[in-house]
C-alpha positions as CSV (number, residue, x, y, z in Angstrom):
1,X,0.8,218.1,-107.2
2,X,-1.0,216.7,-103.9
3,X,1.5,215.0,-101.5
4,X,0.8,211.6,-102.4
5,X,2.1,212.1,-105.9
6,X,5.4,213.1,-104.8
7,X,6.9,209.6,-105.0
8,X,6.1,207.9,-107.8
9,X,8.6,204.5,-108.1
10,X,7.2,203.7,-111.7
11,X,10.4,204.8,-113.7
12,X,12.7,203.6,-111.4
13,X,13.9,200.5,-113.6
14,X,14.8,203.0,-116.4
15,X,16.5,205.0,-113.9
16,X,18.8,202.3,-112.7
17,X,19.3,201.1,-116.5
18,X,20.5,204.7,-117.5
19,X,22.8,204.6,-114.2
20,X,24.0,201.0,-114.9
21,X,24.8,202.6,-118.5
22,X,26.6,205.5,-117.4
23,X,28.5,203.4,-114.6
24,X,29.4,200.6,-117.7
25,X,31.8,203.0,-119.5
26,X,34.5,203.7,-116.4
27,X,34.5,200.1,-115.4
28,X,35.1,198.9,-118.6
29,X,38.0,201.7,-119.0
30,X,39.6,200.8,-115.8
31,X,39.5,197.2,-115.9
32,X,41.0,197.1,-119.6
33,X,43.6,199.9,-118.2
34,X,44.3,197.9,-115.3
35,X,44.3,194.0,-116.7
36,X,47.5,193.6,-115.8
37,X,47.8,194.7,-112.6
38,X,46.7,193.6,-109.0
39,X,43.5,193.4,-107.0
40,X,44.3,196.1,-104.9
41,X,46.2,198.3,-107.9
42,X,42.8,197.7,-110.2
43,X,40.3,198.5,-107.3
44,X,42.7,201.3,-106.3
45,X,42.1,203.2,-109.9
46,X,38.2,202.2,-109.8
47,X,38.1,204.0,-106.6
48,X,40.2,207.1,-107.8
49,X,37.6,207.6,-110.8
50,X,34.6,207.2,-108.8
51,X,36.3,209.4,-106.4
52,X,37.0,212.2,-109.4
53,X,33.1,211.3,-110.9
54,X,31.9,211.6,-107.1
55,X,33.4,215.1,-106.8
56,X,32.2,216.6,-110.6
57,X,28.8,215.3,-109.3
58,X,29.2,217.6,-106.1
59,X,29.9,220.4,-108.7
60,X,27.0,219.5,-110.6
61,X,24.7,219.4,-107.3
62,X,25.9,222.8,-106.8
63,X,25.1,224.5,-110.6
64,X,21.6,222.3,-110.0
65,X,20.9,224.5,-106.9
66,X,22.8,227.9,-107.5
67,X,20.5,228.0,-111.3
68,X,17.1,226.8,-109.0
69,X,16.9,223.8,-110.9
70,X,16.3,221.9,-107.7
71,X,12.7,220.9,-108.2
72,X,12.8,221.2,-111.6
73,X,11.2,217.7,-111.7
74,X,8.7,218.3,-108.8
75,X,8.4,214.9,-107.8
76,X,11.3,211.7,-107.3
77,X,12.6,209.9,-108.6
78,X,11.4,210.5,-112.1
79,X,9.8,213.3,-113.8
80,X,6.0,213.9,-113.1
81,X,6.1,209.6,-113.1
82,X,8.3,209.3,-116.1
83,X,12.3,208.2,-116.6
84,X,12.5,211.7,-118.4
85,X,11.8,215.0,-119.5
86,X,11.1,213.8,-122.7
87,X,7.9,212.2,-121.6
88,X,7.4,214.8,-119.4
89,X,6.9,217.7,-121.6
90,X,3.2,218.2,-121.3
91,X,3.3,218.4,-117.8
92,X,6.3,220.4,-117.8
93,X,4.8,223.2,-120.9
94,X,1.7,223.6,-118.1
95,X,4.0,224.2,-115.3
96,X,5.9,227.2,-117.4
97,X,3.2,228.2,-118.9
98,X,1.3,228.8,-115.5
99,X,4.8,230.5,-113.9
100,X,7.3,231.3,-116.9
101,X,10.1,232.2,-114.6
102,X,9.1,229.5,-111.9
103,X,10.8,226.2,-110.6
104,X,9.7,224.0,-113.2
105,X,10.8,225.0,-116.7
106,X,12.6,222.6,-120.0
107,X,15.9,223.3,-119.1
108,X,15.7,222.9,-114.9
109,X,14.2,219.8,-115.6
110,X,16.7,218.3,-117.7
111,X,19.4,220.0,-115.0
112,X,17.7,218.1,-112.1
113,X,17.3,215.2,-114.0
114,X,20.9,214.7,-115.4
115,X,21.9,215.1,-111.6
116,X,19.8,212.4,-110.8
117,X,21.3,210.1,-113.6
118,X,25.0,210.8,-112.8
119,X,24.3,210.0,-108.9
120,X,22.6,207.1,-109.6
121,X,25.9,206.0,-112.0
122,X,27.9,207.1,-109.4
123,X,25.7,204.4,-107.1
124,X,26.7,201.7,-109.0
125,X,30.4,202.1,-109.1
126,X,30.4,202.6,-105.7
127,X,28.5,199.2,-105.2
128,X,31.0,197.6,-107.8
129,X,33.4,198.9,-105.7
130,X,32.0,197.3,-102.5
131,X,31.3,193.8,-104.1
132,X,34.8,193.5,-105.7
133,X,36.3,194.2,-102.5
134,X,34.5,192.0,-100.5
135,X,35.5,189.1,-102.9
136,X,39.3,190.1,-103.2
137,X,39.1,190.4,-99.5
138,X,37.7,186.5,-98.9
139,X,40.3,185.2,-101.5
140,X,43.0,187.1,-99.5
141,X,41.7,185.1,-96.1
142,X,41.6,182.0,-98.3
143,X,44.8,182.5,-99.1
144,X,45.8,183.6,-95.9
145,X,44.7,180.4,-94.0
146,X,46.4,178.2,-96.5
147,X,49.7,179.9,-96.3
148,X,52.7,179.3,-93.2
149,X,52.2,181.2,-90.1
150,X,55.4,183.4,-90.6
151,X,54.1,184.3,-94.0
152,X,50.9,184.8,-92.6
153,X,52.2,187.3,-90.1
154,X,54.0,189.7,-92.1
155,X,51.0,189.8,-95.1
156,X,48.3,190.7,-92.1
157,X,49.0,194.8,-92.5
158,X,48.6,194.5,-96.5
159,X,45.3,192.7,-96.6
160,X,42.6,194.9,-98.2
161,X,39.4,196.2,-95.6
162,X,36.2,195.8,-97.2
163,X,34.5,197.2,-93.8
164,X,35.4,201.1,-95.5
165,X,33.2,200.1,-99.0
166,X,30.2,198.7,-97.5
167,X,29.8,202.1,-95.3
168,X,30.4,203.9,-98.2
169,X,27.5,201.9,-99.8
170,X,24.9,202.6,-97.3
171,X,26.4,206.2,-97.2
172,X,25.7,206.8,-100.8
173,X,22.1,205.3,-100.3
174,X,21.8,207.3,-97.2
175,X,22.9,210.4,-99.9
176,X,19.6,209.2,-102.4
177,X,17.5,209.1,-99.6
178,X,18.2,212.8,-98.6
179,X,18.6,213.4,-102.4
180,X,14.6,212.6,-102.7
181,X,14.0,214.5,-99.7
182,X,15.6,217.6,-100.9
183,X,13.3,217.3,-104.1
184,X,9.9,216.3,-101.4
185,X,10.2,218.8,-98.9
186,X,10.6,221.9,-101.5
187,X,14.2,222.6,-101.0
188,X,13.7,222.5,-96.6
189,X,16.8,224.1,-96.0
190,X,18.6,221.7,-93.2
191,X,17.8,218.8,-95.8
192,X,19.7,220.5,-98.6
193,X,22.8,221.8,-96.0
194,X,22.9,217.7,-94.7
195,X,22.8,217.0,-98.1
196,X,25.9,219.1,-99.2
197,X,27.9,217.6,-96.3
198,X,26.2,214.2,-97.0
199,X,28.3,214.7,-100.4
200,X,31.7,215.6,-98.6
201,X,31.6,212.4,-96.1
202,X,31.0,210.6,-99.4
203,X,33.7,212.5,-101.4
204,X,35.9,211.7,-97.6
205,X,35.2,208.1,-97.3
206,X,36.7,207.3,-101.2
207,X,39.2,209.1,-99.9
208,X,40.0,207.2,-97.9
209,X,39.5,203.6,-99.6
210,X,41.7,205.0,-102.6
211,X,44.9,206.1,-100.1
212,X,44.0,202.2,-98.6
213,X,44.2,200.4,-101.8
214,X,47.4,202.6,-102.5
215,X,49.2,201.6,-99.5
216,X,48.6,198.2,-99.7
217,X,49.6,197.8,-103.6
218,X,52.6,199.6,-102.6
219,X,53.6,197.2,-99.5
220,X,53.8,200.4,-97.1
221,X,52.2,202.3,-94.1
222,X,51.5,205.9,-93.6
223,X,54.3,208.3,-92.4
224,X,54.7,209.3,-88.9
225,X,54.4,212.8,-88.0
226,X,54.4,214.4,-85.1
227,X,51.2,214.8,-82.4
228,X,51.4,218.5,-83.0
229,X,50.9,218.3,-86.4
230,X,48.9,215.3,-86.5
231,X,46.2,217.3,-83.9
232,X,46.5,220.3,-86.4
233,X,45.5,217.6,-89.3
234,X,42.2,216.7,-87.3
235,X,41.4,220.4,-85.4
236,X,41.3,221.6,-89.0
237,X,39.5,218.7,-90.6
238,X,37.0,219.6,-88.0
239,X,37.1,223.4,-88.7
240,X,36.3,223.0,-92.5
241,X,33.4,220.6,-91.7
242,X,31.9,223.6,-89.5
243,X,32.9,225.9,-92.2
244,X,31.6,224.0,-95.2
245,X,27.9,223.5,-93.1
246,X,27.8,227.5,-92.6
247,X,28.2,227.6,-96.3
248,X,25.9,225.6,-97.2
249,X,23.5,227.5,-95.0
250,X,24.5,230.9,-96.4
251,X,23.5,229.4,-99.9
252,X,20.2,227.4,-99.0
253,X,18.7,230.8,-97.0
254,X,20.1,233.0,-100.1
255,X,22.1,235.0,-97.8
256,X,25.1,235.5,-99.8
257,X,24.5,239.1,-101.1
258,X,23.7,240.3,-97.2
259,X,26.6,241.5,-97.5
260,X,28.0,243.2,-100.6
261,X,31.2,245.0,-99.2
262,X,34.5,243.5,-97.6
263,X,36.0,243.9,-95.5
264,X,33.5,245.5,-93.6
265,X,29.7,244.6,-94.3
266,X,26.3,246.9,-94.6
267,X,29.1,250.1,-93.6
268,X,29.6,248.7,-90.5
269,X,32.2,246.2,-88.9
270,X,29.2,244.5,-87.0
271,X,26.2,245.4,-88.6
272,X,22.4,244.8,-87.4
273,X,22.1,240.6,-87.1
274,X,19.6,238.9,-85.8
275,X,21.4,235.1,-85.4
276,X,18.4,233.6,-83.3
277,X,16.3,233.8,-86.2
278,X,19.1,232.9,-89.0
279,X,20.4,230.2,-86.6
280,X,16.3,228.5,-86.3
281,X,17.2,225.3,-88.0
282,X,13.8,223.3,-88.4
283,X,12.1,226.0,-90.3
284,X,10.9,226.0,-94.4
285,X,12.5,228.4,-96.8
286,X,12.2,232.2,-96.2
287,X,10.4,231.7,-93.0
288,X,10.9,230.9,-89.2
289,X,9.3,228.0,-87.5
290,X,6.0,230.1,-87.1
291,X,5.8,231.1,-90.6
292,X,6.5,234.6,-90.0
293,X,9.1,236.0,-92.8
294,X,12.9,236.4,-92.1
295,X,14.2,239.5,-91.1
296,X,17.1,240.6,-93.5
297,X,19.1,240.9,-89.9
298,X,18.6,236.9,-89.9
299,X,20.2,236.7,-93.3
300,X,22.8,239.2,-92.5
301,X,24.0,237.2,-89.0
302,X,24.3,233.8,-91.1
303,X,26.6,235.0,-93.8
304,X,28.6,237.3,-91.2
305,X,29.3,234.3,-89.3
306,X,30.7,232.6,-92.3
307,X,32.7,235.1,-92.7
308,X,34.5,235.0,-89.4
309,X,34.9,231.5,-89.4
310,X,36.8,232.2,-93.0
311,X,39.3,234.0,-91.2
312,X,40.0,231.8,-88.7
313,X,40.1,228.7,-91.2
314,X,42.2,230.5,-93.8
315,X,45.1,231.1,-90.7
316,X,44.6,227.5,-90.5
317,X,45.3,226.1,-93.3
318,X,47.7,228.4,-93.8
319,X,49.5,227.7,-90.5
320,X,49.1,223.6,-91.4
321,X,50.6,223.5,-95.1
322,X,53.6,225.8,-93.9
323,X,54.1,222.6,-91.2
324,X,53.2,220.0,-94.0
325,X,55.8,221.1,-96.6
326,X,58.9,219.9,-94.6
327,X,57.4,216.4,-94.8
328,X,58.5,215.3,-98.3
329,X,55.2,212.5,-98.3
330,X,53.2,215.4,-97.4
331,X,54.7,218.2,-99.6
332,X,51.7,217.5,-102.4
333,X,49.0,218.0,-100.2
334,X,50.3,221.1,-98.9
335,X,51.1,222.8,-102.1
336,X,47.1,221.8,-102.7
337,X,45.8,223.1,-99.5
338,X,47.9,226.8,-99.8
339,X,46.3,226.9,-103.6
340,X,42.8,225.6,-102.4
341,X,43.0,228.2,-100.1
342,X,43.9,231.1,-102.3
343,X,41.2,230.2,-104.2
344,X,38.5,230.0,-102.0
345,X,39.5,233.6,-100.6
346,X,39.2,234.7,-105.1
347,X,36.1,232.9,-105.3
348,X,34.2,234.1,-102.1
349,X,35.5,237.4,-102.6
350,X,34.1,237.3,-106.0
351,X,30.2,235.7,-104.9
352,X,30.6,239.2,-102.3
353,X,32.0,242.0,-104.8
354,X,30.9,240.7,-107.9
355,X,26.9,240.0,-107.2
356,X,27.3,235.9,-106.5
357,X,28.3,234.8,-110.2
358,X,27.8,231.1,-111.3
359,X,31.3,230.3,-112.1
360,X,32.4,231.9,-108.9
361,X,29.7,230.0,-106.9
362,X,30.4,226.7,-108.1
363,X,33.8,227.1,-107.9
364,X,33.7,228.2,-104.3
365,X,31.6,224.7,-103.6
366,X,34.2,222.7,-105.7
367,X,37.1,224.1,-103.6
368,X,35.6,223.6,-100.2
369,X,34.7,220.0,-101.0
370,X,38.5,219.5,-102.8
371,X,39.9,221.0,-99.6
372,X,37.6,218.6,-97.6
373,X,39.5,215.6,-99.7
374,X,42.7,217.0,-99.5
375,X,42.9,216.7,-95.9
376,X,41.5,213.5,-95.6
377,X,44.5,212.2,-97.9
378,X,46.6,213.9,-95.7
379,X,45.2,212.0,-92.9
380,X,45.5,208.7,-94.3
381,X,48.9,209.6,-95.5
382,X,49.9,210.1,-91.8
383,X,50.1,208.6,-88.4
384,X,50.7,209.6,-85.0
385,X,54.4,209.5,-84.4
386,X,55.2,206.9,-82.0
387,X,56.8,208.0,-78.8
388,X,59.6,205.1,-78.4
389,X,60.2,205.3,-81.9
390,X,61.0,208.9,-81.5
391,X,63.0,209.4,-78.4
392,X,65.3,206.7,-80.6
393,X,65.7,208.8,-83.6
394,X,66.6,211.4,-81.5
395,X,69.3,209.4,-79.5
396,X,70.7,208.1,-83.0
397,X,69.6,210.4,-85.8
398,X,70.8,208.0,-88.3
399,X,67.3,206.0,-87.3
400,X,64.5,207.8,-89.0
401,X,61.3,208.9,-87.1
402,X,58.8,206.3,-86.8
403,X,61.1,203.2,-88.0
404,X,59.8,200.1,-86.6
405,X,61.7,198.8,-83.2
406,X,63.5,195.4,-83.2
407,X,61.0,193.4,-82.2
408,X,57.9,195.6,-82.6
409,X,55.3,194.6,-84.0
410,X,54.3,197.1,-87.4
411,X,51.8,199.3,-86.7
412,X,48.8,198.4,-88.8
């Protein structure tokens, strides 16, 4: 297929009518669930199933690349020009035919191709989302206008933000734009990490709008916390991000099975690694940036240092739920980050020991990205302690940390 061919808009109609479709059933579900309820309660449970469908699609992104169904449809965004496989299947039967065992087979086309249907349902929800807030959100300043100052005062912290759908919007578009690229650039391997951490800022940013709609429904803010423990909540975010990109380079370069001992690797504790060339980040699959062939010591140096950043994020998240589980409002998220944990230590013991199983690979992609959400809940869930409000509950422990002073404005 010559490069001009790689982008072939004719099925794209279909393509948004089989999203549309698949998008139909969870609005209808939650809106009839929900009939009763508020604004923010409804687009609070919309935002909590798109959040859930958001992160089985992650899952699904991760068996399409772990089973090399990646470019089982060579071109975007159909299927050699069609809506589906179905009409594909000449094309398809040549492909196989010419490499049995190659990229493009049946079954890796219908993989790539039900990944492409579920993120393009997964589109529309999210633009649901983003259009149902904005209009909520002008009826609230409607009403907002109309009503007395006093009352307008106190109901300024509860009114909904549509600023956090609309980036989540152009995020997710952002996300089919690398999607195609992924497909068009024959799996380049920076495209497909961005594209992984693409789908945890995505997975992050529902995260947040669903702990939003929550808080508001409710009539309540986050809980205060200390600055220690509110720094450990970001230092760590920041840790996993570094930690999840590593991954996601250690599965684009195959370089999982570098390393097929633990604790030690090749028989050694710091085997041969050659990080400059495994480290080259503008280069095409299997290659450096002047075509010459990776050594294995490349391969070796990027799933080594994914290793040792494990360490140092397991302590951490360790070291953060022990602090989180004396805070009743964040007990839940540390009971999920110590069991998160544990299993990403089973499941990348298991891709190591075990020869890089499916179930173990996908899991260990489902985990990182579930770890990712957890601690953005945990964010939103929190605040910075404030330091007035905190010298009084010490003077007068009868005042709990972070109650608002006479006089004080809320903190928004």
């Amino acid at each position: 297929m010559d490069s001009s061919s790689l982008y072939d808009l004719t099925p794209i109609a279909w393509l948004l009518a089989a999203g549309a479709l698949i998008a139909l059933g969870p609005l209808v579900w939650v809106w009839r669930r929900n009939a009763g309820a508020g604004p923010a309660r409804r687009l609070h449970a919309l935002t909590v199933l798109t959040l859930f469908l958001t992160f089985d699609l992650t899952l699904f992104g991760a068996f399409t690349r772990l089973t090399d169904s990646g470019l089982g449809c060579p071109d975007w965004p159909g299927c050699y020009g069609n809506a589906s496989p179905v009409g594909a299947r000449h094309e398809i039967a040549m492909a196989q035919a010419a490499q049995p065992t190659g990229p493009v087979t049946h079954s890796k086309a219908w993989v790539e191709m039900v990944h492409r249907y579920l993120a393009t349902g997964v589109g529309a929800l999210i633009t649901v989302l983003a259009v149902a807030t904005w209009v909520v959100r002008a009826r609230q300043s409607q009403q907002a206008r109309a009503a007395p100052s006093s009352a307008r005062q106190g109901a300024d912290h509860a009114a909904l933000s549509a600023w956090w759908p609309a980036a989540t919007l152009v995020w997710v578009c952002l996300q089919g734009a690398f999607g195609a690229l992924t497909v068009t650039w024959k799996l380049f391997p920076a495209i497909v990490t961005l594209h992984l951490l693409g789908a945890v800022v995505l997975l992050a940013l529902l995260c947040i709008q669903a702990a939003r709609y929550r808080q508001v429904a409710a009539q309540r803010l986050p809980t205060p916390v200390s600055p220690a423990l509110r720094n450990g909540l970001i230092a760590t975010s920041v840790l996993l991000v570094l930690q999840i990109a590593l991954g996601g380079w250690v599965s684009t370069n195959y370089a999982v099975l570098a390393c097929t001992q633990f604790p030690t690797c090749q028989d050694s504790w710091w085997p041969p690694m050659n990080f400059a060339q495994g480290f080259e980040i503008w280069r095409h699959l299997g290659v450096t940036g002047e075509g010459v062939p990776l050594d294995f010591a490349a391969l070796t140096a990027i799933h080594y240092a994914h290793r040792l950043l494990a360490y140092l994020v397991f302590v951490a998240l360790g070291l953060l739920a022990w602090r989180m589980r004396r805070i009743d409002s964040l007990r839940p998220q540390a009971g999920w980050l110590a069991g998160l944990a544990l299993l990403q230590l089973a499941t990348g013991l298991g891709n190591v020991l075990l020869g890089w199983p499916l179930a173990a690979a996908v899991l260990h992609t489902g985990g990182a990205a579930a770890l990712a959400v957890v601690l953005v809940w945990a964010l939103c869930e929190s605040r910075r302690e404030q330091a007035a409000s905190a010298r009084l509950s010490r003077a007068n422990p009868a005042v709990p940390p972070g109650a608002p002073l006479r006089g004080a404005e809320v903190p928004r």
